[in-house]
Every structure is written in C-alpha cells, then in structure tokens.
PDB file of N, CA, C, O and CB in Angstrom:
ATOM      1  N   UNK A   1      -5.502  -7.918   0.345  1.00  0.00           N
ATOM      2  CA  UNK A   1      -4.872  -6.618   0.259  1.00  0.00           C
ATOM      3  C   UNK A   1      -5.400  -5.767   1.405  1.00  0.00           C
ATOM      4  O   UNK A   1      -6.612  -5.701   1.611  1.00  0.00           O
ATOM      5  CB  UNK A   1      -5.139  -5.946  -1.121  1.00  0.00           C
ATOM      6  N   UNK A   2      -4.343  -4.987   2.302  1.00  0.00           N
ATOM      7  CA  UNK A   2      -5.073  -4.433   3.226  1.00  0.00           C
ATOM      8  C   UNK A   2      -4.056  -2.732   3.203  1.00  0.00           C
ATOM      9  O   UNK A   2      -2.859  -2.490   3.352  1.00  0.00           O
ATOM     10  CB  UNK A   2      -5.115  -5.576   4.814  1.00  0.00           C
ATOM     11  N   UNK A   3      -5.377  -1.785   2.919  1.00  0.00           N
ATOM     12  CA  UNK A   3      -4.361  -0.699   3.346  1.00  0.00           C
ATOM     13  C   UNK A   3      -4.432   0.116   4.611  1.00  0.00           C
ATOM     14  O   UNK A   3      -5.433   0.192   5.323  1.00  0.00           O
ATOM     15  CB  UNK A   3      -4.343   0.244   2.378  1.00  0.00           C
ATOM     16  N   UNK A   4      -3.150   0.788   4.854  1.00  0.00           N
ATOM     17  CA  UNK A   4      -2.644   1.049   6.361  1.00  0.00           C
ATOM     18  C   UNK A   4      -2.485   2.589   6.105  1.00  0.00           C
ATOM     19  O   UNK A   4      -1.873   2.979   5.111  1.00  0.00           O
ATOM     20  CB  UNK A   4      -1.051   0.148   6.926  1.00  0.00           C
ATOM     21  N   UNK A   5      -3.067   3.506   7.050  1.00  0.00           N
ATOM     22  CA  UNK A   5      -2.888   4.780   6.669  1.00  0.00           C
ATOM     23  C   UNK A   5      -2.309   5.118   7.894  1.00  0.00           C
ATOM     24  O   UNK A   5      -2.892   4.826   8.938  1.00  0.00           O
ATOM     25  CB  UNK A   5      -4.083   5.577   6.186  1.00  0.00           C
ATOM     26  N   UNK A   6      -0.846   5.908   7.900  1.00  0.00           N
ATOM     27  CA  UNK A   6      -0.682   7.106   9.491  1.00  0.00           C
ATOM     28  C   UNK A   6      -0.794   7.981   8.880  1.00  0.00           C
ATOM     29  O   UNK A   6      -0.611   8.337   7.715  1.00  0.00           O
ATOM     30  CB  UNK A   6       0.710   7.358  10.564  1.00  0.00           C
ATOM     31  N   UNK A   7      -1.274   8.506  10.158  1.00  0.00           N
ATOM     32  CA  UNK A   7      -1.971   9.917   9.813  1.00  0.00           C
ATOM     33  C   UNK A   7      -0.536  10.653  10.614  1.00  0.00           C
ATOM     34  O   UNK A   7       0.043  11.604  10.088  1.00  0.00           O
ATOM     35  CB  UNK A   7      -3.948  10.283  10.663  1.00  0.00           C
ATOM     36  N   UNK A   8      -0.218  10.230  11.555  1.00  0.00           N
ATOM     37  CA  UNK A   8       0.943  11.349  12.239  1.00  0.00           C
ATOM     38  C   UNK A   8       2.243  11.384  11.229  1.00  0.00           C
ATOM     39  O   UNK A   8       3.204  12.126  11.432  1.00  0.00           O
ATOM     40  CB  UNK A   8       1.571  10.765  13.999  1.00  0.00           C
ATOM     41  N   UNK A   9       2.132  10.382   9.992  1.00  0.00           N
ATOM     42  CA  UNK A   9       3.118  10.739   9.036  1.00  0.00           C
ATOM     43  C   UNK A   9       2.472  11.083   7.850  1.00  0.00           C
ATOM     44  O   UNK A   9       3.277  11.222   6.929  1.00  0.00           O
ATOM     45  CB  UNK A   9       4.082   9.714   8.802  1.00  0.00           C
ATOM     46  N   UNK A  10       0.954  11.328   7.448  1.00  0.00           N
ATOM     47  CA  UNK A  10       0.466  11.068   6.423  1.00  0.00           C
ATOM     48  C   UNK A  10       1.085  10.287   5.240  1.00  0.00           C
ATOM     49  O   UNK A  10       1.338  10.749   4.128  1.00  0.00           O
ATOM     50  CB  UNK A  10       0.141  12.048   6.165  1.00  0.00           C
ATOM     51  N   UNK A  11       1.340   8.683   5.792  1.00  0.00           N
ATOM     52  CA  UNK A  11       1.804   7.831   5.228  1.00  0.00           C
ATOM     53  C   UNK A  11       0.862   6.513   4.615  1.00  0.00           C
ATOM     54  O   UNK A  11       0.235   5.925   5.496  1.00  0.00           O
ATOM     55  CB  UNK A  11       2.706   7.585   6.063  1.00  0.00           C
ATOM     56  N   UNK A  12       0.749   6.165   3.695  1.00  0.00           N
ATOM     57  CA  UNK A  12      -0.099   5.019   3.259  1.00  0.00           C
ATOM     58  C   UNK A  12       0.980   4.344   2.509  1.00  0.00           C
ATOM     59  O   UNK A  12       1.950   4.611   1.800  1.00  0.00           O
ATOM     60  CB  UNK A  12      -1.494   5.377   2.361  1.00  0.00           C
ATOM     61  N   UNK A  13       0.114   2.980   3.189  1.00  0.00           N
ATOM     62  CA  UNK A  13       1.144   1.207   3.432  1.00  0.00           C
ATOM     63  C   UNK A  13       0.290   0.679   2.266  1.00  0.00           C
ATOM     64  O   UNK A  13      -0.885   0.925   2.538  1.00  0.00           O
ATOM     65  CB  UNK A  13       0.912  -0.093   5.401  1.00  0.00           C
ATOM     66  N   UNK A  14       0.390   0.087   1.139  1.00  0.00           N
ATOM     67  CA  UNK A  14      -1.057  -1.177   0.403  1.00  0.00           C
ATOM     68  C   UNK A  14       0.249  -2.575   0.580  1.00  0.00           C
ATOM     69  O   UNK A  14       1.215  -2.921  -0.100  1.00  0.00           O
ATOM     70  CB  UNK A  14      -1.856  -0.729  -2.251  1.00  0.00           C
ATOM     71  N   UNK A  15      -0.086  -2.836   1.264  1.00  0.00           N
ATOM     72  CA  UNK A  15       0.061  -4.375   1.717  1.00  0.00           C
ATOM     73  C   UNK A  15      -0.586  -5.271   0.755  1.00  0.00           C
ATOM     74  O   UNK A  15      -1.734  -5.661   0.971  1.00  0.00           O
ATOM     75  CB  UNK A  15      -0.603  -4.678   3.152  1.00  0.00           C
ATOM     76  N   UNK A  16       0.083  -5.637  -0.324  1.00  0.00           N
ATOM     77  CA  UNK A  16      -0.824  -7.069  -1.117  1.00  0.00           C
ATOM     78  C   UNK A  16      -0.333  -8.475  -1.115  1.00  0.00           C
ATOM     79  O   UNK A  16      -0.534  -9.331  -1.977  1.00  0.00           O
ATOM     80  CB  UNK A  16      -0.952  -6.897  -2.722  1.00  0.00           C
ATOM     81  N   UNK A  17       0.370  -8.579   0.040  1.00  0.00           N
ATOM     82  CA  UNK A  17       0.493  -9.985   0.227  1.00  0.00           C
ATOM     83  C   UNK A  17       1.103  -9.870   1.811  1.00  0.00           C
ATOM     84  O   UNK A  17       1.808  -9.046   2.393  1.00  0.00           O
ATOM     85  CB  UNK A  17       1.542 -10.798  -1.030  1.00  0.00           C
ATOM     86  N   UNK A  18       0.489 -11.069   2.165  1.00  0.00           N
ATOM     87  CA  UNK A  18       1.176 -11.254   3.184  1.00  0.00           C
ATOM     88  C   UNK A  18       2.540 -11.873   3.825  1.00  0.00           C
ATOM     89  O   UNK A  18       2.735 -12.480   4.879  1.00  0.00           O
ATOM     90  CB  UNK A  18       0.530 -11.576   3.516  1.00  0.00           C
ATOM     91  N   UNK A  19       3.489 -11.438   2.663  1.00  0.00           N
ATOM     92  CA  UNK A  19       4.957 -12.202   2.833  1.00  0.00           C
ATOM     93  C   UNK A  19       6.158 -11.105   3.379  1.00  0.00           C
ATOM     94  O   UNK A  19       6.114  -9.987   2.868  1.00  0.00           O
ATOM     95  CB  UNK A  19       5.494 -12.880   1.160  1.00  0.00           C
ATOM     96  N   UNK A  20       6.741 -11.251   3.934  1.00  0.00           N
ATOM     97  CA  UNK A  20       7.725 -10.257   4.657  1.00  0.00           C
ATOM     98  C   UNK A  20       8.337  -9.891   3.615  1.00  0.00           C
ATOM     99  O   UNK A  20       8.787 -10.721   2.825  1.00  0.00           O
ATOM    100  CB  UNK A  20       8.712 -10.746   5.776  1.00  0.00           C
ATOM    101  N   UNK A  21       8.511  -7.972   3.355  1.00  0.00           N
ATOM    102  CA  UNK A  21       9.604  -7.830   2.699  1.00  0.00           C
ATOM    103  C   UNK A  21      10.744  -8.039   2.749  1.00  0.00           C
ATOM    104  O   UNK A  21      11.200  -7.884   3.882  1.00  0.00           O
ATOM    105  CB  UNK A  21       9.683  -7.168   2.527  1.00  0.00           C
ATOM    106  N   UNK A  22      11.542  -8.374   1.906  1.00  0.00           N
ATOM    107  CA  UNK A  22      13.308  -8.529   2.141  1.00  0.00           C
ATOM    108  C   UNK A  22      13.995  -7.338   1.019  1.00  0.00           C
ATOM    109  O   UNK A  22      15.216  -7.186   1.049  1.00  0.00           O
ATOM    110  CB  UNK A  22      14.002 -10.510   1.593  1.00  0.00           C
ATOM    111  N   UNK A  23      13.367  -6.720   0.288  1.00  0.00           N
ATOM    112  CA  UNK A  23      14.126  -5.767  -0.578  1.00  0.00           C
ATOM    113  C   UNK A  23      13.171  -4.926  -1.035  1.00  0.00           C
ATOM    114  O   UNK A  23      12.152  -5.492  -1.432  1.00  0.00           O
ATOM    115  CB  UNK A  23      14.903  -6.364  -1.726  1.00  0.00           C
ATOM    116  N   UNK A  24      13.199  -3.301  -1.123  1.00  0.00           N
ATOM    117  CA  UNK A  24      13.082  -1.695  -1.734  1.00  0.00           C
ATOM    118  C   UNK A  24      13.596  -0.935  -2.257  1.00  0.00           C
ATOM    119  O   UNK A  24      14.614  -0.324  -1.932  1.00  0.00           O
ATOM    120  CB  UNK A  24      12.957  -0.976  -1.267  1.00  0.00           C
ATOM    121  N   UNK A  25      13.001  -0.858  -3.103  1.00  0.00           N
ATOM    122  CA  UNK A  25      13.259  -0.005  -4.016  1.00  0.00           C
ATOM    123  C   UNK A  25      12.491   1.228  -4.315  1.00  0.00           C
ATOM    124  O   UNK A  25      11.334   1.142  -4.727  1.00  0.00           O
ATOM    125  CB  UNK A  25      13.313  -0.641  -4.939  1.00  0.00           C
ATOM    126  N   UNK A  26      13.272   2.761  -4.068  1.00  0.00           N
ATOM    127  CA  UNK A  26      12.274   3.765  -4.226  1.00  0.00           C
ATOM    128  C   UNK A  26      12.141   4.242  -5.807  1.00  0.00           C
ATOM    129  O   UNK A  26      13.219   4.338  -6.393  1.00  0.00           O
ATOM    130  CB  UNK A  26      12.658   4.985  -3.261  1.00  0.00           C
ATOM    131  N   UNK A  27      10.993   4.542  -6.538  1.00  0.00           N
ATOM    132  CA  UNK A  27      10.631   4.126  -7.552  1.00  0.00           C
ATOM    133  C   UNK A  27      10.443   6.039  -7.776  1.00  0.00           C
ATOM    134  O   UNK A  27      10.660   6.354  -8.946  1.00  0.00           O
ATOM    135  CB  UNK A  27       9.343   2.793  -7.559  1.00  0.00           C
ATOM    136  N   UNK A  28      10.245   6.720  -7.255  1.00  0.00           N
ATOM    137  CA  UNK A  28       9.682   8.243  -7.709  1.00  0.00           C
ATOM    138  C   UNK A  28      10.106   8.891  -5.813  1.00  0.00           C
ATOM    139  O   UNK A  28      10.014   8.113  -4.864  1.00  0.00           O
ATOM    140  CB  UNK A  28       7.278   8.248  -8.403  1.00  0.00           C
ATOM    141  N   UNK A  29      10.448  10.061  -5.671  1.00  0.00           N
ATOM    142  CA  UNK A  29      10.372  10.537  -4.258  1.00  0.00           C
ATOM    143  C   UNK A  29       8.932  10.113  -3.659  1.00  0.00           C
ATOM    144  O   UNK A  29       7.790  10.334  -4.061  1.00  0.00           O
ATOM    145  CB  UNK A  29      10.594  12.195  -4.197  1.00  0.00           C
ATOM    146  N   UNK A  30       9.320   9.581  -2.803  1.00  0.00           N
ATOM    147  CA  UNK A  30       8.035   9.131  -1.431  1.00  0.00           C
ATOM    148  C   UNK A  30       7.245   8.202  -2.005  1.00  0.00           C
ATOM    149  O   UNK A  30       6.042   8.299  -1.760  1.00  0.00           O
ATOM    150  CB  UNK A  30       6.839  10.438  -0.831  1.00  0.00           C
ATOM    151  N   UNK A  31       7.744   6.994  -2.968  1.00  0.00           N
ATOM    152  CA  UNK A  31       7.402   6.094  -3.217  1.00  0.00           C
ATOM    153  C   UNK A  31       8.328   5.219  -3.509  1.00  0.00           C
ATOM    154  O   UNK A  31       9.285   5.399  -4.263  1.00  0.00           O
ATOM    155  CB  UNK A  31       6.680   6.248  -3.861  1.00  0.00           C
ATOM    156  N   UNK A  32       7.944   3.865  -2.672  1.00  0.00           N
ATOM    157  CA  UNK A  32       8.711   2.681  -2.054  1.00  0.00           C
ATOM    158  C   UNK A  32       8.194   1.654  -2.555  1.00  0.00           C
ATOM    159  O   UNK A  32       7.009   1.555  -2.236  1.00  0.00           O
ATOM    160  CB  UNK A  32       8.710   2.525  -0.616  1.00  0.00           C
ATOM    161  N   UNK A  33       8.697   0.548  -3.438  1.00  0.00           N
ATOM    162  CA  UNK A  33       7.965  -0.530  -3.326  1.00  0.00           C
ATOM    163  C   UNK A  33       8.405  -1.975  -2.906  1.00  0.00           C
ATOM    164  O   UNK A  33       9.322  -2.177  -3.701  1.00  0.00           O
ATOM    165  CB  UNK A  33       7.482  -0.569  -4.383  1.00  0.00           C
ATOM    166  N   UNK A  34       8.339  -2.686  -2.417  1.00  0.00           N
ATOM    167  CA  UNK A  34       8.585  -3.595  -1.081  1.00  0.00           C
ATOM    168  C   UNK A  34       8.813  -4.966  -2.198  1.00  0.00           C
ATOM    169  O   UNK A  34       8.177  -5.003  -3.251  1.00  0.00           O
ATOM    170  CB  UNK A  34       6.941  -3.707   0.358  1.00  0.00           C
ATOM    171  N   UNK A  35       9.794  -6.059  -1.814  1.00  0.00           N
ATOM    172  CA  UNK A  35       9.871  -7.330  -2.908  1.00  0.00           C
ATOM    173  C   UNK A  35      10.279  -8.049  -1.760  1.00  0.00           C
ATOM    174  O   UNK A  35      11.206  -7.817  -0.983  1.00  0.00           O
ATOM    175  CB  UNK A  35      11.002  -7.351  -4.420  1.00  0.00           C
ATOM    176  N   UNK A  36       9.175  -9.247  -1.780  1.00  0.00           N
ATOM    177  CA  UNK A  36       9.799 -10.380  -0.959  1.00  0.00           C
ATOM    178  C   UNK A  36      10.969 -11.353  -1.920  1.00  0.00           C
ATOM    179  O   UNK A  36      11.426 -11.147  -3.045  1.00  0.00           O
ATOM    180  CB  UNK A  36       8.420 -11.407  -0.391  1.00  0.00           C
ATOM    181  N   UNK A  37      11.154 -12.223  -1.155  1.00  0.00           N
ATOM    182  CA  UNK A  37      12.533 -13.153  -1.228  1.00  0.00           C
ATOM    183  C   UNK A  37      12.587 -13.278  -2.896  1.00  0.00           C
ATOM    184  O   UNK A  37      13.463 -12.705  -3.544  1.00  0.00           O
ATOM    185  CB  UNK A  37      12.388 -14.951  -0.296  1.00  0.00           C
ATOM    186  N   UNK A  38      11.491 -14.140  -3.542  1.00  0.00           N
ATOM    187  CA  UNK A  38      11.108 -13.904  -4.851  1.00  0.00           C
ATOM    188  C   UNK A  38      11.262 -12.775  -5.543  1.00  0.00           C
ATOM    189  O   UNK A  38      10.993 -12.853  -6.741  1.00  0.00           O
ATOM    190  CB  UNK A  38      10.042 -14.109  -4.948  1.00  0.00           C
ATOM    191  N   UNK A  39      11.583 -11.852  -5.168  1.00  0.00           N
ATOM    192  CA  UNK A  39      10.779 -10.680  -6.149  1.00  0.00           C
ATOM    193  C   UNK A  39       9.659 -10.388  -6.520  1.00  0.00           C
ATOM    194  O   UNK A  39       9.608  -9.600  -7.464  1.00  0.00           O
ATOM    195  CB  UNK A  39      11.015 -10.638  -7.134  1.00  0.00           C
ATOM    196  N   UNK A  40       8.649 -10.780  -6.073  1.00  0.00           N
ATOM    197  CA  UNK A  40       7.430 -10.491  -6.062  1.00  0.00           C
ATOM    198  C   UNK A  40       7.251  -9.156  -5.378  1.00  0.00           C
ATOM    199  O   UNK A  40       7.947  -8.908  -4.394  1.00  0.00           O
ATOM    200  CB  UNK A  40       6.728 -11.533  -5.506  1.00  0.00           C
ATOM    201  N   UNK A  41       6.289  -8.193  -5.865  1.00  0.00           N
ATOM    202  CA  UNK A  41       5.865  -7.186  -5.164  1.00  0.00           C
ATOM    203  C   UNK A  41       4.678  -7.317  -3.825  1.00  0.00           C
ATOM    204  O   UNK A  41       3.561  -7.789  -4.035  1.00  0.00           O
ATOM    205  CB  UNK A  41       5.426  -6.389  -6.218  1.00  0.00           C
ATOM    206  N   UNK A  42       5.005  -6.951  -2.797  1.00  0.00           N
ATOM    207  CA  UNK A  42       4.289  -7.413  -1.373  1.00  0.00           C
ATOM    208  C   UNK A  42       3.805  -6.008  -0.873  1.00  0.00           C
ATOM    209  O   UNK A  42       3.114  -5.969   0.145  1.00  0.00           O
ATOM    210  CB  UNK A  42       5.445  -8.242  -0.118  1.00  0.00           C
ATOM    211  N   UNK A  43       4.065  -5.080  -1.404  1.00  0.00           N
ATOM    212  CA  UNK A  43       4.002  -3.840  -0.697  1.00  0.00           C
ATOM    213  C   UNK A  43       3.996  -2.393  -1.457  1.00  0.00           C
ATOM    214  O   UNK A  43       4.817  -2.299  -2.370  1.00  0.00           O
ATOM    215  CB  UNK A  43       5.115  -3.889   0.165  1.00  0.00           C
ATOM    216  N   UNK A  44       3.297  -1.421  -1.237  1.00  0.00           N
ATOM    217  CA  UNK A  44       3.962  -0.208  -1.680  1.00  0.00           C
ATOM    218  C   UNK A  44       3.907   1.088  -0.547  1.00  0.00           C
ATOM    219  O   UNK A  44       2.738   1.363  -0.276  1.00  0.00           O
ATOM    220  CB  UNK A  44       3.235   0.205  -3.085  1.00  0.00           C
ATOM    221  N   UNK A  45       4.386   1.495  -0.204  1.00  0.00           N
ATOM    222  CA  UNK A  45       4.779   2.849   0.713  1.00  0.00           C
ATOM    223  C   UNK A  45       4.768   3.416  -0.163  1.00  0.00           C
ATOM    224  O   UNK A  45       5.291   3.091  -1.229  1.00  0.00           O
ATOM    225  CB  UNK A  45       6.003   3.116   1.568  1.00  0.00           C
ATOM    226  N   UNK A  46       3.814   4.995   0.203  1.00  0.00           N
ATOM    227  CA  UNK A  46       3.235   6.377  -0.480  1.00  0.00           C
ATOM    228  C   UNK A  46       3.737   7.544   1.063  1.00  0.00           C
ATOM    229  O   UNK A  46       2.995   7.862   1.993  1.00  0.00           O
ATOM    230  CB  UNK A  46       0.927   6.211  -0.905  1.00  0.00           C
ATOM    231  N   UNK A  47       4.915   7.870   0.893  1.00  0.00           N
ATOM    232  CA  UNK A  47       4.830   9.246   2.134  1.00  0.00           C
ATOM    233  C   UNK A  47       4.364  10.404   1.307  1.00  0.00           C
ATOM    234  O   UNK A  47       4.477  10.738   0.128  1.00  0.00           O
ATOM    235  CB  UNK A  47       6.533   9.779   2.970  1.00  0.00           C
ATOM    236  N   UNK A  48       3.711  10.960   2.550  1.00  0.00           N
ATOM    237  CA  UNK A  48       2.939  11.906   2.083  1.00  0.00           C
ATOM    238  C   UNK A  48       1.905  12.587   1.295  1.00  0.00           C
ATOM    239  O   UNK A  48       1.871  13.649   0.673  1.00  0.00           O
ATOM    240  CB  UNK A  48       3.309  12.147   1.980  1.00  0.00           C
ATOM    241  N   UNK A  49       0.713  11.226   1.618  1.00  0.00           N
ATOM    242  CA  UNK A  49      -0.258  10.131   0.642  1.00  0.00           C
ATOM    243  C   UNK A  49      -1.107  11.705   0.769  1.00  0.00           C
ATOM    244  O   UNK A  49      -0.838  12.517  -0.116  1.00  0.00           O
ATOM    245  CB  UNK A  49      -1.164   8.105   1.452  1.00  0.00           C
ATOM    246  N   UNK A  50      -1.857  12.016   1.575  1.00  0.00           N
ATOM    247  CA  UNK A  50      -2.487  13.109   0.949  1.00  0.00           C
ATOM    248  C   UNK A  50      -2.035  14.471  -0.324  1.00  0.00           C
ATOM    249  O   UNK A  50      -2.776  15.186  -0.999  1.00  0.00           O
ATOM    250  CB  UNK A  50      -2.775  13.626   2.071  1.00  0.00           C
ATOM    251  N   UNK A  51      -1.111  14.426  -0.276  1.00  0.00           N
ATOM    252  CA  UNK A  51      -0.626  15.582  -1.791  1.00  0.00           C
ATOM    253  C   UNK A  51      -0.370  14.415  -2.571  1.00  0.00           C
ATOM    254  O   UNK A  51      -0.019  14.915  -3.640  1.00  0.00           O
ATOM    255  CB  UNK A  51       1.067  16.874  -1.727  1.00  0.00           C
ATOM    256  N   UNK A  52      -0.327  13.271  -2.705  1.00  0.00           N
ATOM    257  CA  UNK A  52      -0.346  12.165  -3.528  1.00  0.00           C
ATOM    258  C   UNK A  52      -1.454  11.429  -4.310  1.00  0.00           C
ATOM    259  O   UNK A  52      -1.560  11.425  -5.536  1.00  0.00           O
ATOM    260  CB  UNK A  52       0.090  11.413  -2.867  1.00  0.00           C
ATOM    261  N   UNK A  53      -2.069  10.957  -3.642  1.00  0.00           N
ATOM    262  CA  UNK A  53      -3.196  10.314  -3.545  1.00  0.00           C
ATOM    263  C   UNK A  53      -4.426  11.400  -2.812  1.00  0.00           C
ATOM    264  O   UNK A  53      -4.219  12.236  -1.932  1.00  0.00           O
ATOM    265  CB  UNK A  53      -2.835   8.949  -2.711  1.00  0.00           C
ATOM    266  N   UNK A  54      -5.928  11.024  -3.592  1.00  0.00           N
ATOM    267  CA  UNK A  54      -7.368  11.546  -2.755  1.00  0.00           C
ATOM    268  C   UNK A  54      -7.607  10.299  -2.164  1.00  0.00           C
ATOM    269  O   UNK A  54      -7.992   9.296  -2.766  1.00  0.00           O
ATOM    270  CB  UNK A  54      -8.844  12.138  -3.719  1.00  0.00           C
ATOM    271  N   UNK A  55      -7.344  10.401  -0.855  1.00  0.00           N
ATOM    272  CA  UNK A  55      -7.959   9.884   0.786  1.00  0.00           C
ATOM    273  C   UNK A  55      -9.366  10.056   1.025  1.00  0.00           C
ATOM    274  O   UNK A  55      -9.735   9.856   2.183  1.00  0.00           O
ATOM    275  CB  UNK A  55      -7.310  10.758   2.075  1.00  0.00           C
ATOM    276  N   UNK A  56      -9.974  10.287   0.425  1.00  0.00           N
ATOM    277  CA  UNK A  56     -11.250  11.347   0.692  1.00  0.00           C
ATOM    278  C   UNK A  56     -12.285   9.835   0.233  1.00  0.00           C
ATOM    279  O   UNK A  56     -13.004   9.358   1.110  1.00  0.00           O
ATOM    280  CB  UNK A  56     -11.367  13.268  -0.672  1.00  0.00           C
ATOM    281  N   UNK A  57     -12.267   9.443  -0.627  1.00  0.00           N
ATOM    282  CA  UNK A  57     -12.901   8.287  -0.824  1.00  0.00           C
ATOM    283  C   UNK A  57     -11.849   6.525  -1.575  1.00  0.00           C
ATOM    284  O   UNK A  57     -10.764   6.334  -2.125  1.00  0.00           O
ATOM    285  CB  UNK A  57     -14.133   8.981  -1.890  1.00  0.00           C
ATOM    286  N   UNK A  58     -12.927   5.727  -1.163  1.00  0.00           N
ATOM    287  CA  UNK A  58     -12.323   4.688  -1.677  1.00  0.00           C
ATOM    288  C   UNK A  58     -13.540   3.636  -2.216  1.00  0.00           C
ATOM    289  O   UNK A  58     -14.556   3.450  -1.546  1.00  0.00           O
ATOM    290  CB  UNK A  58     -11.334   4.112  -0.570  1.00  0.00           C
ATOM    291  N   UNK A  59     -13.226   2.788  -3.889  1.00  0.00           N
ATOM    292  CA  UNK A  59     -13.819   2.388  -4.177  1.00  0.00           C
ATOM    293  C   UNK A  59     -13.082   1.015  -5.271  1.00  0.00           C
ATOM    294  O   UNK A  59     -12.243   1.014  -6.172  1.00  0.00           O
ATOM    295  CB  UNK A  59     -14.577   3.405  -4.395  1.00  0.00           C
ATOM    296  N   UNK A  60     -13.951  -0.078  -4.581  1.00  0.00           N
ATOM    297  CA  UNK A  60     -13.281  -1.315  -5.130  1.00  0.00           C
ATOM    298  C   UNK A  60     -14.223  -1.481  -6.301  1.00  0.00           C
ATOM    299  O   UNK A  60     -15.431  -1.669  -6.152  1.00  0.00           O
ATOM    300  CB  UNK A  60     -13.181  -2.687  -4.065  1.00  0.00           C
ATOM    301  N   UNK A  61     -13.425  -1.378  -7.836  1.00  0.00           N
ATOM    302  CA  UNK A  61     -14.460  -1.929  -8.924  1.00  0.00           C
ATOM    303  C   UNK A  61     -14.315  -3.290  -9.488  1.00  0.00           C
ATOM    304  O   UNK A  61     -13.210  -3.659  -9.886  1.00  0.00           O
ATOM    305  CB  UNK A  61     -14.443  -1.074 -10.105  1.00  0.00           C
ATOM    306  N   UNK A  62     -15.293  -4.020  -9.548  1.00  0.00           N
ATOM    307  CA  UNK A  62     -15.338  -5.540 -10.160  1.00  0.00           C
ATOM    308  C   UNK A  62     -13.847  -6.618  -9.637  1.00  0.00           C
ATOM    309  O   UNK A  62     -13.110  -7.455 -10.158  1.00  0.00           O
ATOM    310  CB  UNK A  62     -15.322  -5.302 -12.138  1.00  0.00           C
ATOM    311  N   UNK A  63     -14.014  -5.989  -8.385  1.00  0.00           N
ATOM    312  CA  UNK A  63     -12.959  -7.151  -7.667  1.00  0.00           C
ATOM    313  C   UNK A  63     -13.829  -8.276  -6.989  1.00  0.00           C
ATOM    314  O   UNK A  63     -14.879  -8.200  -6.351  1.00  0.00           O
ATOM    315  CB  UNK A  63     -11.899  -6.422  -6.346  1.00  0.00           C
ATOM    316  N   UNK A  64     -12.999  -9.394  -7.359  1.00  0.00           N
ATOM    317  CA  UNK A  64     -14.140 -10.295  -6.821  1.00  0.00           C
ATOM    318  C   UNK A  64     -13.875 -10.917  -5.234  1.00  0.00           C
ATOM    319  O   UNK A  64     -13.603 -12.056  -4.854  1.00  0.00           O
ATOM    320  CB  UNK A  64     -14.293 -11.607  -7.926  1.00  0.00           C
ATOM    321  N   UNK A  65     -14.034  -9.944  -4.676  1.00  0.00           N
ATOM    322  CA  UNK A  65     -13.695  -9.485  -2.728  1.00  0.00           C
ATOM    323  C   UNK A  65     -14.662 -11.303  -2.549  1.00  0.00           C
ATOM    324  O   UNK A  65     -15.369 -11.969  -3.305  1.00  0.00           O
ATOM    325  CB  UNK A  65     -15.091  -7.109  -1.618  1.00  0.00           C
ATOM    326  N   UNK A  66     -14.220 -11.443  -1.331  1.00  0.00           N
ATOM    327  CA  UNK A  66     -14.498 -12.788  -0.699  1.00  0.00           C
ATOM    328  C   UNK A  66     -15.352 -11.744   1.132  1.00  0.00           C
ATOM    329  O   UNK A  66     -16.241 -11.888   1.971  1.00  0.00           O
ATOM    330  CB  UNK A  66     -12.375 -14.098  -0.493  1.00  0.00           C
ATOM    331  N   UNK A  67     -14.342 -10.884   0.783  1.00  0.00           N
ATOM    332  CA  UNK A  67     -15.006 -10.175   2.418  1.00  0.00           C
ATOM    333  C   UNK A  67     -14.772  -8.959   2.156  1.00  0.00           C
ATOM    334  O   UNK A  67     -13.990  -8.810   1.217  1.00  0.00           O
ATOM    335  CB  UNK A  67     -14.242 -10.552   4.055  1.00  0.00           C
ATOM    336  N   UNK A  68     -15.139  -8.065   2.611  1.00  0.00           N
ATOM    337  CA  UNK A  68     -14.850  -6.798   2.869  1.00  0.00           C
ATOM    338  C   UNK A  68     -14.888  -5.991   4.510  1.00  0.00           C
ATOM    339  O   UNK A  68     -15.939  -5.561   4.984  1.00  0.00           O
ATOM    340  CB  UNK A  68     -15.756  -6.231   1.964  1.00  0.00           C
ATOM    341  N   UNK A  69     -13.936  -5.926   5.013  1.00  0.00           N
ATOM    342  CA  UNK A  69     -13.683  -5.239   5.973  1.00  0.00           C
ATOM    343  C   UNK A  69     -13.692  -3.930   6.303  1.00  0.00           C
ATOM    344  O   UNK A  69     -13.061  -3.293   5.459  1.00  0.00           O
ATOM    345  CB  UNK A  69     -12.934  -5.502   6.142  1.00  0.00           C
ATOM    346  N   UNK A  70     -14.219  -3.116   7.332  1.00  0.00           N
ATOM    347  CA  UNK A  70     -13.645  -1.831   7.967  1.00  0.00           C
ATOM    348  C   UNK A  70     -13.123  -1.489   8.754  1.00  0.00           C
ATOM    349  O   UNK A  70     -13.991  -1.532   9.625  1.00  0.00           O
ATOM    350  CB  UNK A  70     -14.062  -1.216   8.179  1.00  0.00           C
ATOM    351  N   UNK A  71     -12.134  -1.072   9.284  1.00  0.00           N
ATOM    352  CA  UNK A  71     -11.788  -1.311  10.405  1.00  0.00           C
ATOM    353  C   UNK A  71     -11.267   0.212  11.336  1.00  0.00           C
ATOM    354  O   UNK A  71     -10.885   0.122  12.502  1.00  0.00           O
ATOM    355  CB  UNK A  71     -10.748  -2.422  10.158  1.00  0.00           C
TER     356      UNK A  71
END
C-alpha cells in the first residue's frame, strides 16, 4: 500500500494494489474509488484531503509491514 499526496491539489491517492484501474466510482463528493478488471478495489482518491482527512500525522497499528518506507 503506498500513499501519494499533491499538495498543488491537496489531493491524496491510497494505492492498495498494484493493478491498473479500469473502473470509478465516486462514492461521497471528492471521493473516488478505483476497481480493477475484477472488481477488486486498487485505489481510493480523497480531493481535498486536508478538510477531509488529518495529514498532520500517520500511524500504522498491528500491520504486519515486511518494510516500511519514507520517501
């Protein structure tokens, strides 16, 4: 799972798979959620993640991470 923040759109991407979307569906205003070929969920788009979401911190509980990245 990797998340993607723009800041020149205050937009946040959570990417949880790595399969190309092929279909969206917006679920609430400024929320998108992404379905590959399956229907599986691959994605969710948040515009305008700060009045949405607190950016301010982030914290993974009892996931059992293999790596953890910063980037």
């Amino acid at each position: 799972m990797k998340l993607h923040y723009y800041p020149a759109t205050d937009s946040l991407y959570i990417e949880l798979s790595e399969f190309s979307s092929t279909d969206s569906q917006e679920v609430a205003p400024g929320i998108v959620l992404d379905f590959d070929n399956d229907g599986h969920l691959v994605g969710i788009d948040i515009d305008h993640a700060g009045q949405v979401v607190d950016l301010s911190s982030l914290e993974a509980l009892g996931l059992p991470l293999a790596t953890l990245r910063a980037v």
